[in-house]
OpenMM code with the backbone's topology and positions (N, CA, C; nanometers):
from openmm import Vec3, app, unit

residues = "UNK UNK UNK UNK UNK UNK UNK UNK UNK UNK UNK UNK UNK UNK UNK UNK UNK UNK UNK UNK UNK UNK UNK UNK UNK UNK UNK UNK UNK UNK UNK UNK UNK UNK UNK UNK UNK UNK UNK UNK UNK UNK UNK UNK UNK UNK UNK UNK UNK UNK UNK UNK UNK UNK UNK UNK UNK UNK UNK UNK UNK UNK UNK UNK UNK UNK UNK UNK UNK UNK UNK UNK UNK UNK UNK UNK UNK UNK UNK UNK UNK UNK UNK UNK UNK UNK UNK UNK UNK UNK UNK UNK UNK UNK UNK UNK UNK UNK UNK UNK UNK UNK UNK UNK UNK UNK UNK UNK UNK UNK UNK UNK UNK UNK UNK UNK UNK UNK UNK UNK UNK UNK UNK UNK UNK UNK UNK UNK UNK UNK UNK UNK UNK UNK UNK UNK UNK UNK UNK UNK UNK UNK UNK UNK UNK UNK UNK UNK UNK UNK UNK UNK UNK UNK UNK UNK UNK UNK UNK UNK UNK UNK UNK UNK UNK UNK UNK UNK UNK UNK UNK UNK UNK UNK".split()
positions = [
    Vec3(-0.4176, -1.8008, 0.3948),
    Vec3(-0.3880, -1.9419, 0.3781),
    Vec3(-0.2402, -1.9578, 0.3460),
    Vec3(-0.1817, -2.0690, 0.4135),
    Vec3(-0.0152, -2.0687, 0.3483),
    Vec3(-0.0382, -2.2066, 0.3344),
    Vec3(0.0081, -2.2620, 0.1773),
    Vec3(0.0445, -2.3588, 0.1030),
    Vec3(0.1930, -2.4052, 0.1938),
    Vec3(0.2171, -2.5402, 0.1876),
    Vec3(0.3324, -2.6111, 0.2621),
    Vec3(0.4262, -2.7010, 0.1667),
    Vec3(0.4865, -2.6622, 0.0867),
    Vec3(0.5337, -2.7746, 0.0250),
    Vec3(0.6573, -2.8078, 0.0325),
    Vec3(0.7044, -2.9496, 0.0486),
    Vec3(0.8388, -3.0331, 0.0757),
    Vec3(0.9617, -2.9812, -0.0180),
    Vec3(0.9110, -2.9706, -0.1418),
    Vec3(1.0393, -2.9459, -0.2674),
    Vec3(0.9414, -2.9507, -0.3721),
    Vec3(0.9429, -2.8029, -0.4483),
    Vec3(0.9555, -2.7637, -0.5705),
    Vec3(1.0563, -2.7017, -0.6619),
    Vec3(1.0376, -2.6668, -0.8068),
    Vec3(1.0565, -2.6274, -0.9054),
    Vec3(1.1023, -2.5171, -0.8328),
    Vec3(0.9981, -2.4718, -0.8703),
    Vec3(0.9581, -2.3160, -0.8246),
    Vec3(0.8594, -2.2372, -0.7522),
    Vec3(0.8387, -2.1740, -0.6629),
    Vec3(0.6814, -2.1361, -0.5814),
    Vec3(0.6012, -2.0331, -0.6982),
    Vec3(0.7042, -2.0165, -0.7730),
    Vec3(0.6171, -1.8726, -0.8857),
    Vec3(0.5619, -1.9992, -1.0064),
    Vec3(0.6308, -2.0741, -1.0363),
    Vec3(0.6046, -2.2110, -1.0736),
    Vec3(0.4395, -2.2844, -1.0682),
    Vec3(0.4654, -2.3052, -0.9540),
    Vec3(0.3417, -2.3408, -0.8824),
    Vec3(0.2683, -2.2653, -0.8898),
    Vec3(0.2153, -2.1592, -0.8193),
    Vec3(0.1454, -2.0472, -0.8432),
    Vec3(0.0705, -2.0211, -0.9314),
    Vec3(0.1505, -2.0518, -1.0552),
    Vec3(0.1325, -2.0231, -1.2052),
    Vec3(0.0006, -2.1364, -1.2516),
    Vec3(0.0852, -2.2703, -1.1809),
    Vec3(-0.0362, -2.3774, -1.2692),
    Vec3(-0.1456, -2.3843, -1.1496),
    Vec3(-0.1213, -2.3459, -0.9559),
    Vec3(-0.2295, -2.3133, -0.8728),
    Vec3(-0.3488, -2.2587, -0.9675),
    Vec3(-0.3143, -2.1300, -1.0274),
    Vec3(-0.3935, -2.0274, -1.1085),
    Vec3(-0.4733, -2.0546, -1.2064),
    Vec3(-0.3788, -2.1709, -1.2738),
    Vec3(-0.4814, -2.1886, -1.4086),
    Vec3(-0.5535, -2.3260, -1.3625),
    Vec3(-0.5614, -2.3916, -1.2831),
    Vec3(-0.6743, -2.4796, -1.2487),
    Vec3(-0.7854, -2.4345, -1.1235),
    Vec3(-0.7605, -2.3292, -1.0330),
    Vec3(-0.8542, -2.3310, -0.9965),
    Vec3(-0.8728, -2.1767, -0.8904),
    Vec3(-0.9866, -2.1183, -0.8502),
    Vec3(-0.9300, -1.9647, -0.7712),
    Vec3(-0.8823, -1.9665, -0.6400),
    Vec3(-0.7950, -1.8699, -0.6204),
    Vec3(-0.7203, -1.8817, -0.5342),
    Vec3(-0.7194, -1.7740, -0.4678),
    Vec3(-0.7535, -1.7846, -0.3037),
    Vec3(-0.7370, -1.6677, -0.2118),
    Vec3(-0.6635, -1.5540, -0.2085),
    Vec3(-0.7053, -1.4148, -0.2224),
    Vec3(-0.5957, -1.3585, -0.2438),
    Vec3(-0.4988, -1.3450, -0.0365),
    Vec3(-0.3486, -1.3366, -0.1001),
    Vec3(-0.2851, -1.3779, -0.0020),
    Vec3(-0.2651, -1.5072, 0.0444),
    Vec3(-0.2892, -1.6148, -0.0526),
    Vec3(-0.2552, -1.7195, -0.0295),
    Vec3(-0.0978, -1.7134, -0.0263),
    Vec3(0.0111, -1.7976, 0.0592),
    Vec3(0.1231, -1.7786, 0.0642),
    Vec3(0.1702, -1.9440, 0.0301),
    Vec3(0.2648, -1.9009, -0.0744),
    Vec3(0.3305, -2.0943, -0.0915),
    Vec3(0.4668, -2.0543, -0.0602),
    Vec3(0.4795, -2.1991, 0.0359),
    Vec3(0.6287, -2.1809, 0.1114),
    Vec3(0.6665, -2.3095, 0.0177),
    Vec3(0.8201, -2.3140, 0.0737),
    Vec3(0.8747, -2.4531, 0.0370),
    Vec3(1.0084, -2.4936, 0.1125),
    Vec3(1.0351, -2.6079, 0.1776),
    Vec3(1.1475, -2.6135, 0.2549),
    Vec3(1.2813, -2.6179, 0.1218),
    Vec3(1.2304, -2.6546, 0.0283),
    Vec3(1.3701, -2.6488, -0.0828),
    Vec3(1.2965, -2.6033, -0.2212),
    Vec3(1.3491, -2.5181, -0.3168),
    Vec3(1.3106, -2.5031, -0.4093),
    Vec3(1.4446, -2.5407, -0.5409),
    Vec3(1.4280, -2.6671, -0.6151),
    Vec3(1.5371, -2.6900, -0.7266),
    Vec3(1.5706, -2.6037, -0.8139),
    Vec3(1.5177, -2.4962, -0.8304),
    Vec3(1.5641, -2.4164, -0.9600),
    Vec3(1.4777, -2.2700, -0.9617),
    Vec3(1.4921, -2.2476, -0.7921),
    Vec3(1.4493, -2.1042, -0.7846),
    Vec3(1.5266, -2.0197, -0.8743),
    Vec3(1.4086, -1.8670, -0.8626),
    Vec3(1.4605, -1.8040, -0.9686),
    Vec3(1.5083, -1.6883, -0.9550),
    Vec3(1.5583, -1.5602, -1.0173),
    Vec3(1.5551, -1.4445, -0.9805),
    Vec3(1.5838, -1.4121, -1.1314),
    Vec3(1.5538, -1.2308, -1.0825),
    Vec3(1.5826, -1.1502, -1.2114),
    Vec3(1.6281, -1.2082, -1.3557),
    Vec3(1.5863, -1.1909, -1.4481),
    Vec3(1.6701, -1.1844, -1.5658),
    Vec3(1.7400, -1.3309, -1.5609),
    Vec3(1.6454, -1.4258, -1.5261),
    Vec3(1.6908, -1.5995, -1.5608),
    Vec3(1.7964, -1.6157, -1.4805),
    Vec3(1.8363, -1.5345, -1.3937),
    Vec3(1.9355, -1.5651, -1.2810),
    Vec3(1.9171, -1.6916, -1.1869),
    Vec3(1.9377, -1.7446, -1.1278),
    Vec3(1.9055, -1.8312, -1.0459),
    Vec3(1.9318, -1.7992, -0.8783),
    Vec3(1.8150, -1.8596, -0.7903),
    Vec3(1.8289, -1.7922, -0.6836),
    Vec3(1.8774, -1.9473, -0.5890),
    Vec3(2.0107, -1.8918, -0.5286),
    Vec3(2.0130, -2.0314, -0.4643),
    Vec3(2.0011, -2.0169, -0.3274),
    Vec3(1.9121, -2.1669, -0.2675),
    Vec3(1.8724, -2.1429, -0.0982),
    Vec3(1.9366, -2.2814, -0.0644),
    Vec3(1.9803, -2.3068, 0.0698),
    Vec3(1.9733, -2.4164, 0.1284),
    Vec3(1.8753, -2.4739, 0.1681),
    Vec3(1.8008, -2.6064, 0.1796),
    Vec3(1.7279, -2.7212, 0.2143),
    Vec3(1.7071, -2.6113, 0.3375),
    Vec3(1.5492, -2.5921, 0.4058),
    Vec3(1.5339, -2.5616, 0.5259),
    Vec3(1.5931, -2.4683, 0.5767),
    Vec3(1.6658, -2.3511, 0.5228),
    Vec3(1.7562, -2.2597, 0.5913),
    Vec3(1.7151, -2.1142, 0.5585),
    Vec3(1.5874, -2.1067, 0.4704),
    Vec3(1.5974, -1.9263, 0.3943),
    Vec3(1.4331, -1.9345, 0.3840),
    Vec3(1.3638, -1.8234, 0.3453),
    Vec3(1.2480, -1.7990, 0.3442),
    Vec3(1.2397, -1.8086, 0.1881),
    Vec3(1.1665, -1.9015, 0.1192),
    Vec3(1.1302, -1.8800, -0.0341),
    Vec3(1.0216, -1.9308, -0.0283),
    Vec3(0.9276, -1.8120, -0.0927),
    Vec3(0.7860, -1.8306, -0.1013),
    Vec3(0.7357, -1.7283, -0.1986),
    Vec3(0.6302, -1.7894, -0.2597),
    Vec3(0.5238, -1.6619, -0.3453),
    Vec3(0.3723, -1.6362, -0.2805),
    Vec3(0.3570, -1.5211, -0.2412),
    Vec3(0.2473, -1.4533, -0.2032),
    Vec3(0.1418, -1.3990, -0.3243),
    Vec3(0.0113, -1.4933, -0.3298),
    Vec3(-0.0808, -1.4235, -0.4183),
    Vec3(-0.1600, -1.3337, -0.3923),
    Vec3(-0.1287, -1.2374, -0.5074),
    Vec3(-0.2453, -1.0521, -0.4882),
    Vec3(-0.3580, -1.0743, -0.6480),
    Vec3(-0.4449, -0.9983, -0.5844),
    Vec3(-0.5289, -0.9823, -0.7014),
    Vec3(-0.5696, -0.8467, -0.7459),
    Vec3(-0.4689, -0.7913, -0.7720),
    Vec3(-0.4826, -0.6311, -0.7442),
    Vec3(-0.5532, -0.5795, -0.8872),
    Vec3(-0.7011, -0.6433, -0.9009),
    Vec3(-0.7609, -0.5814, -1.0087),
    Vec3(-0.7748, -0.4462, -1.0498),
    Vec3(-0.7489, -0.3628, -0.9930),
    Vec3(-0.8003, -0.2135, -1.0284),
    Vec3(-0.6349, -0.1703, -1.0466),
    Vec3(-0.5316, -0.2479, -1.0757),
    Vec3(-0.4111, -0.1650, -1.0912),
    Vec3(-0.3703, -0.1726, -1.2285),
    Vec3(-0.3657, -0.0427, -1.2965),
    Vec3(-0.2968, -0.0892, -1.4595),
    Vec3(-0.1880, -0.1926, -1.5150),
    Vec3(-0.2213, -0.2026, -1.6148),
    Vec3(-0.0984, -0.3173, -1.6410),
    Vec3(0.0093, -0.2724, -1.6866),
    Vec3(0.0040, -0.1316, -1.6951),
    Vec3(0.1834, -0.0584, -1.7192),
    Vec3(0.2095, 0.0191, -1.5460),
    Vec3(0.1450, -0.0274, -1.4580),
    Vec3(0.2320, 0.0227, -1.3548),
    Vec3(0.1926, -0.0565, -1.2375),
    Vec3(0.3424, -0.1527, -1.2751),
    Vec3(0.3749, -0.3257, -1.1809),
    Vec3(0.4527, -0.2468, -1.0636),
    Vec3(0.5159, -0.1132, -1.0730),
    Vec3(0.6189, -0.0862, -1.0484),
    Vec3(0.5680, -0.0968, -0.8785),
    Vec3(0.4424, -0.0594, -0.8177),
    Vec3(0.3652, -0.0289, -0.6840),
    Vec3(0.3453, -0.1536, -0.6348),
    Vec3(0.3927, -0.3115, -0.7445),
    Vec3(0.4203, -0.4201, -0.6119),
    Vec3(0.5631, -0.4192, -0.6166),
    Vec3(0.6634, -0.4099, -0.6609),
    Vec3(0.7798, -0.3874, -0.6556),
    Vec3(0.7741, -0.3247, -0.5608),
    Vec3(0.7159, -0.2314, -0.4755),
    Vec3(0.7539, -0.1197, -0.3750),
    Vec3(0.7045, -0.1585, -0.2503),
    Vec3(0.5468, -0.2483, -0.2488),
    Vec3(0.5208, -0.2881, -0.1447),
    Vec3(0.5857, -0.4015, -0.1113),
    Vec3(0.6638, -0.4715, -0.1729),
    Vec3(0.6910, -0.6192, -0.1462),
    Vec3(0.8467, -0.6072, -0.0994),
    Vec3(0.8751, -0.4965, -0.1363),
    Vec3(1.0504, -0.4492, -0.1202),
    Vec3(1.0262, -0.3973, 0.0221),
    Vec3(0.9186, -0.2702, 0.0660),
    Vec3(0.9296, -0.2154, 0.1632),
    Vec3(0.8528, -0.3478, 0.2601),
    Vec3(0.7864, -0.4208, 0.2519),
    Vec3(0.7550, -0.4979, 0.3402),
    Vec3(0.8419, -0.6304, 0.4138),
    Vec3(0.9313, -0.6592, 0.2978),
    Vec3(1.0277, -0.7534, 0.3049),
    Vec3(1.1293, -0.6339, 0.4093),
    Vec3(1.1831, -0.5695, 0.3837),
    Vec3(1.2656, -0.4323, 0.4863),
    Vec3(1.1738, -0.3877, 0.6557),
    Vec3(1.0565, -0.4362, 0.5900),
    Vec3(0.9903, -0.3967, 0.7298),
    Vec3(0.9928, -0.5314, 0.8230),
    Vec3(1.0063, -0.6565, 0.7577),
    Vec3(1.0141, -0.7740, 0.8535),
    Vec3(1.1374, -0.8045, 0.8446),
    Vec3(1.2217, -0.7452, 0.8021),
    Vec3(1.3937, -0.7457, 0.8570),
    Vec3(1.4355, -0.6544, 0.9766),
    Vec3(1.3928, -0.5426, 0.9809),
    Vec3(1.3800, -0.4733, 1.0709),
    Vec3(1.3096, -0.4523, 1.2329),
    Vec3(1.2010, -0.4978, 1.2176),
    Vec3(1.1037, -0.5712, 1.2872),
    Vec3(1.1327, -0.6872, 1.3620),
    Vec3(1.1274, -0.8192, 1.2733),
    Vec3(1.1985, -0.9078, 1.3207),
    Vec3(1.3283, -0.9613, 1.4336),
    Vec3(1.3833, -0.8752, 1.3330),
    Vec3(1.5480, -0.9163, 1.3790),
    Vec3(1.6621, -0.7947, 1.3624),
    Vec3(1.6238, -0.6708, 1.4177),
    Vec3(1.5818, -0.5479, 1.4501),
    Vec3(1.7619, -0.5339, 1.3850),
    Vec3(1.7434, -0.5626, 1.2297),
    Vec3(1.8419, -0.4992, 1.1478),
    Vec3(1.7865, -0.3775, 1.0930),
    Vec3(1.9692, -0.3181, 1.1076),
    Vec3(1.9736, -0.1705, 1.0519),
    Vec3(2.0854, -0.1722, 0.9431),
    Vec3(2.0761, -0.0575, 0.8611),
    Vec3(2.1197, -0.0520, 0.7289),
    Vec3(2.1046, -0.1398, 0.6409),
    Vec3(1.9541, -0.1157, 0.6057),
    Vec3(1.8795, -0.2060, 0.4848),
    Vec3(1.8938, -0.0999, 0.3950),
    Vec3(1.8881, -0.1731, 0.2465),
    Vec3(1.8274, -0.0547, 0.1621),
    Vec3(1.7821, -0.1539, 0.0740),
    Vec3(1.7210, -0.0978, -0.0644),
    Vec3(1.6838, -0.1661, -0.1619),
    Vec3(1.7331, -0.1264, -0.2900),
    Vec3(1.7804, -0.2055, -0.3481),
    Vec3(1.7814, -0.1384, -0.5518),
    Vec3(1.6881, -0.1855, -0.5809),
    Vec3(1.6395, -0.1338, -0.6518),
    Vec3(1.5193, -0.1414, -0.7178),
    Vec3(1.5551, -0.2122, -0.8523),
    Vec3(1.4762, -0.2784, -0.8968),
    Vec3(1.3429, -0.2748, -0.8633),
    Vec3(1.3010, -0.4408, -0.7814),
    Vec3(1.4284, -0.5401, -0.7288),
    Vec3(1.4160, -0.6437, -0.6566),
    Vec3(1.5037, -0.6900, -0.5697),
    Vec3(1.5971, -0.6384, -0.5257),
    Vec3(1.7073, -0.6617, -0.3930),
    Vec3(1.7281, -0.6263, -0.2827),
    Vec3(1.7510, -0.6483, -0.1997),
    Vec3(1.7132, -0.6000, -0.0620),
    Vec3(1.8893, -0.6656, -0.0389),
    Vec3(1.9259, -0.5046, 0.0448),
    Vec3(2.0400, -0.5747, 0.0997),
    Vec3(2.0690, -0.4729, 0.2323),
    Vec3(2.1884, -0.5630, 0.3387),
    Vec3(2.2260, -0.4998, 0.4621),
    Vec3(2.3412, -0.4868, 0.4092),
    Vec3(2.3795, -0.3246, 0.4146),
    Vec3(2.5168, -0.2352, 0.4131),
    Vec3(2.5143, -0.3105, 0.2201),
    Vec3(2.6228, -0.3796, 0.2258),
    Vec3(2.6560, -0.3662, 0.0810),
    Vec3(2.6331, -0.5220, 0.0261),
    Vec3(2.5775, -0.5852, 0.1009),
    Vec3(2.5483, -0.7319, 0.1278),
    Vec3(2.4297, -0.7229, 0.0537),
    Vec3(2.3720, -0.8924, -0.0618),
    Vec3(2.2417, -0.8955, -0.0609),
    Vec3(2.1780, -1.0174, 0.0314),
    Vec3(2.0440, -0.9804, 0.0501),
    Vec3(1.9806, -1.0564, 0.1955),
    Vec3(1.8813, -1.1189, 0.1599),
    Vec3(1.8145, -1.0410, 0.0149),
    Vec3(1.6791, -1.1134, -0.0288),
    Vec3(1.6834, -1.0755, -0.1998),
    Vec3(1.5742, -1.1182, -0.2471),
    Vec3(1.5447, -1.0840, -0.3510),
    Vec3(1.4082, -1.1023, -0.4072),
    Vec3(1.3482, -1.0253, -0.4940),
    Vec3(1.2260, -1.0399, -0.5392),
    Vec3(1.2018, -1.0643, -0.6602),
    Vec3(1.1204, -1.1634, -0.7606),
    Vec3(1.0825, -1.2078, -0.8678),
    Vec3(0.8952, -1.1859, -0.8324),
    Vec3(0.8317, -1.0888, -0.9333),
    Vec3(0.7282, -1.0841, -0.9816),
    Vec3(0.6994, -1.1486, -1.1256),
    Vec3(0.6090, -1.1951, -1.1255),
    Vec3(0.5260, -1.2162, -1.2306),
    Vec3(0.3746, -1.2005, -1.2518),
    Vec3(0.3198, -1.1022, -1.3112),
    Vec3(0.1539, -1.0661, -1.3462),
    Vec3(0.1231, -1.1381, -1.4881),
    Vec3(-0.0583, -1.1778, -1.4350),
    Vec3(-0.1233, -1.2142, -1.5414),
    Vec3(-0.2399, -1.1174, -1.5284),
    Vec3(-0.2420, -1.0872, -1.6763),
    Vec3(-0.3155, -0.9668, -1.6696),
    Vec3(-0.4540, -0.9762, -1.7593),
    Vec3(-0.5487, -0.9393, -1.7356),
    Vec3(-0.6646, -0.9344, -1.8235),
    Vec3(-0.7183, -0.7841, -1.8718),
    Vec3(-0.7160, -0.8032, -1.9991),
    Vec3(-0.6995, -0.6676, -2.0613),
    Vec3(-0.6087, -0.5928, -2.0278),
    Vec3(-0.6330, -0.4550, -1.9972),
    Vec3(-0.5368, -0.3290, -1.9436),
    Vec3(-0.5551, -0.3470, -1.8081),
    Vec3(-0.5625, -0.4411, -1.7105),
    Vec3(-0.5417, -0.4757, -1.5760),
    Vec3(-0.4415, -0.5217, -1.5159),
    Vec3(-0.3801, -0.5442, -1.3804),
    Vec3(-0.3298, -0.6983, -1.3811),
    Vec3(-0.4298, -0.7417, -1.2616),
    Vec3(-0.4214, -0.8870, -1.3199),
    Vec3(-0.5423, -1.0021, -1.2305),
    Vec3(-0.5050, -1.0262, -1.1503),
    Vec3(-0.3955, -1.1115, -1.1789),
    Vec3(-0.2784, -1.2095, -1.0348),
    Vec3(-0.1358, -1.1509, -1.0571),
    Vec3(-0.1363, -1.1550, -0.9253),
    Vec3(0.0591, -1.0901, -0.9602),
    Vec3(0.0862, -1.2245, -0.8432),
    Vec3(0.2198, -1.2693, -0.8839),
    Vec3(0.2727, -1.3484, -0.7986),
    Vec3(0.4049, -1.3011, -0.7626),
    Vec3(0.3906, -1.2865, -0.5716),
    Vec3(0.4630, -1.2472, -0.5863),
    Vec3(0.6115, -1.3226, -0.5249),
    Vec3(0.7148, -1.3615, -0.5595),
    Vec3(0.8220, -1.4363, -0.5504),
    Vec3(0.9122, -1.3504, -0.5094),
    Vec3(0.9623, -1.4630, -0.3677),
    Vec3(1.0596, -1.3791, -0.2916),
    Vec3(1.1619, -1.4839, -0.2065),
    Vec3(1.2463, -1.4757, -0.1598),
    Vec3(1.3766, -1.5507, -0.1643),
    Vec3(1.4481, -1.4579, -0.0229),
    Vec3(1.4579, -1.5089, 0.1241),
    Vec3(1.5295, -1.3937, 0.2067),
    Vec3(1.6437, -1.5101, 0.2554),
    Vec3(1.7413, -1.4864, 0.2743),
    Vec3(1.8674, -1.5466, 0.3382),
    Vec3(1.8577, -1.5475, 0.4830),
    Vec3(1.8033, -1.6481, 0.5854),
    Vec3(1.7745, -1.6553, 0.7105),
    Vec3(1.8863, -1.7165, 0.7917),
    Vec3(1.9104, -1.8267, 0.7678),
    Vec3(2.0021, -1.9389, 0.8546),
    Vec3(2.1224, -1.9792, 0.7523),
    Vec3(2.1017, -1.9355, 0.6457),
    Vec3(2.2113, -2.0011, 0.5584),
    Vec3(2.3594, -1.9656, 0.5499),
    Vec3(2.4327, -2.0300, 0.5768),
    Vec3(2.6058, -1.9785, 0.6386),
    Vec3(2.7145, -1.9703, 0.5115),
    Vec3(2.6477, -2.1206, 0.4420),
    Vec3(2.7607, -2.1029, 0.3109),
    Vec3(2.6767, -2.0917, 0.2004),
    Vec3(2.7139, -1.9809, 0.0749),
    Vec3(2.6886, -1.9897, -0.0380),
    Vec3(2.8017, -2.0034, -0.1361),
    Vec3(2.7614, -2.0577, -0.2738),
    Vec3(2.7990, -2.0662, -0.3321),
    Vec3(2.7922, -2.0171, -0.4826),
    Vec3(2.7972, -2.0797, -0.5939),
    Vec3(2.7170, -1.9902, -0.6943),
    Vec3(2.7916, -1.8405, -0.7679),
    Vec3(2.7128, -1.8011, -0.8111),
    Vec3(2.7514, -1.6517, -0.8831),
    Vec3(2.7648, -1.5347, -0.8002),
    Vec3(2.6729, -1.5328, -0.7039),
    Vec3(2.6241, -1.4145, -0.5937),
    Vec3(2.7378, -1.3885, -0.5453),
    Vec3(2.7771, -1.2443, -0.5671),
    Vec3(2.9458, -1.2409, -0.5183),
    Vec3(2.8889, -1.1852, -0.3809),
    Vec3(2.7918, -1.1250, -0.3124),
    Vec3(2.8185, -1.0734, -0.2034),
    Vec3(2.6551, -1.0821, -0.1116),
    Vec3(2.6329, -1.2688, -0.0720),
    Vec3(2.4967, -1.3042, -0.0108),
    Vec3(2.5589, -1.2518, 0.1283),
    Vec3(2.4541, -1.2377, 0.1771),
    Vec3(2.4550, -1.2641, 0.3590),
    Vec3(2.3444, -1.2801, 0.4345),
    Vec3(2.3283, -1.3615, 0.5244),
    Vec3(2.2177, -1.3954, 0.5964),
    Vec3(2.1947, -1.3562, 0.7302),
    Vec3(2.0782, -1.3825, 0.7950),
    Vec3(2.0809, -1.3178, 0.9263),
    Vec3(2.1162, -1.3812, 1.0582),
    Vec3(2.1332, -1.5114, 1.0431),
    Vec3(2.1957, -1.5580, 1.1113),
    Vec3(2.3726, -1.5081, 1.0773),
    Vec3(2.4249, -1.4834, 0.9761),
    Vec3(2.5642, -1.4149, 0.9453),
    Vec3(2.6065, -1.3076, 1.0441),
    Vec3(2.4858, -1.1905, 1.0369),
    Vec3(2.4668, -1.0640, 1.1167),
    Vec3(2.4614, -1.0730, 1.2187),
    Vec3(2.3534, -1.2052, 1.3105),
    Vec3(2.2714, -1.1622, 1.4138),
    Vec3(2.3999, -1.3332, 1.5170),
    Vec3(2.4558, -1.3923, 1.4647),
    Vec3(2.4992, -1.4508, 1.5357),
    Vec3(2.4048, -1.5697, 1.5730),
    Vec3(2.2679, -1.5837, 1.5624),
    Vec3(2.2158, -1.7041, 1.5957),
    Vec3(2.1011, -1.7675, 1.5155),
    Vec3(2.0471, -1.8746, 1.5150),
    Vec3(1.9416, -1.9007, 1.4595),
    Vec3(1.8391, -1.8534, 1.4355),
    Vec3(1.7619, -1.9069, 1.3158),
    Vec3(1.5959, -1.8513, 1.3496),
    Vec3(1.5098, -1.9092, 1.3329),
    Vec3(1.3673, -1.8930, 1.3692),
    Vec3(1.2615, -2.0176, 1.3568),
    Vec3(1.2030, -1.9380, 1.2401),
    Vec3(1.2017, -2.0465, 1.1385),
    Vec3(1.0981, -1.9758, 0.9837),
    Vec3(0.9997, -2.0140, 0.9937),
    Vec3(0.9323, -2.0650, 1.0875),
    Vec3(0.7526, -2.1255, 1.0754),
    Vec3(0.6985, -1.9762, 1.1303),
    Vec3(0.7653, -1.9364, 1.2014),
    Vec3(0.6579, -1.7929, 1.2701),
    Vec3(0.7529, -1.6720, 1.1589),
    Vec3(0.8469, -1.6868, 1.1123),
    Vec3(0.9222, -1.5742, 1.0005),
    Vec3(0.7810, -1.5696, 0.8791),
    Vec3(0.7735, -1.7083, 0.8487),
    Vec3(0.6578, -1.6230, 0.7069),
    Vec3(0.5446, -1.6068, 0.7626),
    Vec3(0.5107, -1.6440, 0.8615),
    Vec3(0.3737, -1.5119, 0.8821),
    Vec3(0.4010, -1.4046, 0.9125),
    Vec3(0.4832, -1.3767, 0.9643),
    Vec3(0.6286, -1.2342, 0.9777),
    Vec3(0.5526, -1.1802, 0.8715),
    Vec3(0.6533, -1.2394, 0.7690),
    Vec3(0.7086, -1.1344, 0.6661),
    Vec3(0.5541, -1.1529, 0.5843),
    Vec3(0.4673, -1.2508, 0.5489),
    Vec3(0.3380, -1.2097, 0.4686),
    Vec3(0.2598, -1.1062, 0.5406),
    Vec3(0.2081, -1.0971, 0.6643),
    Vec3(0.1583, -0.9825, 0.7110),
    Vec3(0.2411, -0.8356, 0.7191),
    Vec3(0.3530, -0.8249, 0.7159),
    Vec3(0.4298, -0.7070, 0.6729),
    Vec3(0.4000, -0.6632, 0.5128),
    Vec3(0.4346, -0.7663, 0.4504),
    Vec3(0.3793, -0.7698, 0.2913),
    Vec3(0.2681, -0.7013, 0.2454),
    Vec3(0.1706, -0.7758, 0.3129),
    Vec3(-0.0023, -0.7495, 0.3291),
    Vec3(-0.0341, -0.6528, 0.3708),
    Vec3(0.0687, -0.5862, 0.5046),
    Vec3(0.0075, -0.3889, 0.5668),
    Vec3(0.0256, -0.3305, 0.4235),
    Vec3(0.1381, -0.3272, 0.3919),
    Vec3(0.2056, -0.2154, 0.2312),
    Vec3(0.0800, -0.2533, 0.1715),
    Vec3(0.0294, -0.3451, 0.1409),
    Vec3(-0.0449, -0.3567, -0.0062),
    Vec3(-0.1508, -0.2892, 0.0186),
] * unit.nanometer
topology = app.Topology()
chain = topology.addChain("A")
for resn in residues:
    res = topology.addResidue(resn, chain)
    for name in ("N", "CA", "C"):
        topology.addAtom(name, app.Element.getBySymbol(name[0]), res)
C-alpha cells in the first residue's frame, strides 16, 4: 500500500500517530510531495524541494528482531536505497557511511532516519525514513556537499514509478 500525501510535518511523523490509532500493513509506504520539517540524524534537518526528491517512510514489523540489534535495518534500507540507485539510474560509485548516508563519489544523495517501537525485548514497528535527492538542482542549508541525480545523470525523473523502485528494492533486502 503507498499512502499519498500533499504536505507534511514529517512521514516518520505520521507513521508514528498512523501507528498509534490503528494497524497498519506491513510495507505500507507514506510518500509526500513536500515535507516542512523533514528530518535526519541527530535533529539535523533534511531539506527537499516541493515535488523534486523521494521522501517517504516505509513500515516493517520485524517482530522476531531484538531490540539491541536495529543495526540489520540500517543495512537493508542503506543497501536497498544503493540498489535502486544503481538499478534505476545505473549510478556507479555509491557507497554508504553508516549507519544513514548514502552518497555518489564524495557527494551525499540520500539519507536515512529510523525510528523503532518496541514491545518488550523486540522491535514491533520500525519506521523506516528516508530522503533521496532526485530532480533537485539547488540546495541550500547546512549540507555542504548534496547532489542529485538529475545533477549526475543530466535529465529528469519520474518519482511516481521511483518509489515503487526504491520500496520493492527495500522489501528484496528485508
Amino acid at each position: 500500500m503507498i499512502i499519498s500525501l500533499e504536505e507534511v510535518d514529517s512521514t516518520n511523523n505520521y507513521a508514528k500517530l498512523l501507528l498509534s490509532k490503528e494497524e497498519v500493513k506491513e510495507g505500507t509506504l507514506i510518500r509526500t510531495r513536500f515535507q516542512t520539517t523533514g528530518r535526519g540524524q541527530h535533529q539535523n534537518r533534511w531539506e527537499s524541494e516541493r515535488d523534486a526528491n523521494l521522501t517517504f517512510s516505509l513500515l516493517l514489523h520485524p517482530y522476531v528482531l531484538p531490540a539491541d540489534e536495529p543495526f540489520f535495518l540500517s543495512q537493508i534500507t542503506a543497501l536497498g536505497v544503493v540498489d535502486f540507485l544503481s538499478s534505476s539510474y545505473e549510478l556507479e560509485n555509491l557507497s554508504i557511511k553508516w549507519p544513514n548516508d548514502i552518497y555518489w563519489k564524495d557527494k551525499k544523495i540520500g539519507g536515512i532516519l529510523i525510528e523503532n517501537l518496541l514491545s518488550g525485548q523486540l522491535i514491533a514497528h520500525s519506521i523506516l525514513g528516508v530522503g533521496v535527492n532526485i530532480n533537485q538542482t539547488v540546495f541550500g542549508g547546512d549540507v555542504p556537499n548534496p547532489v542529485s541525480v538529475k545533477q549526475i545523470t543530466g535529465n529528469d525523473h519520474d518519482l511516481e514509478t521511483a518509489y515503487q523502485k526504491i520500496r520493492d528494492c527495500i522489501l528484496a533486502r528485508y
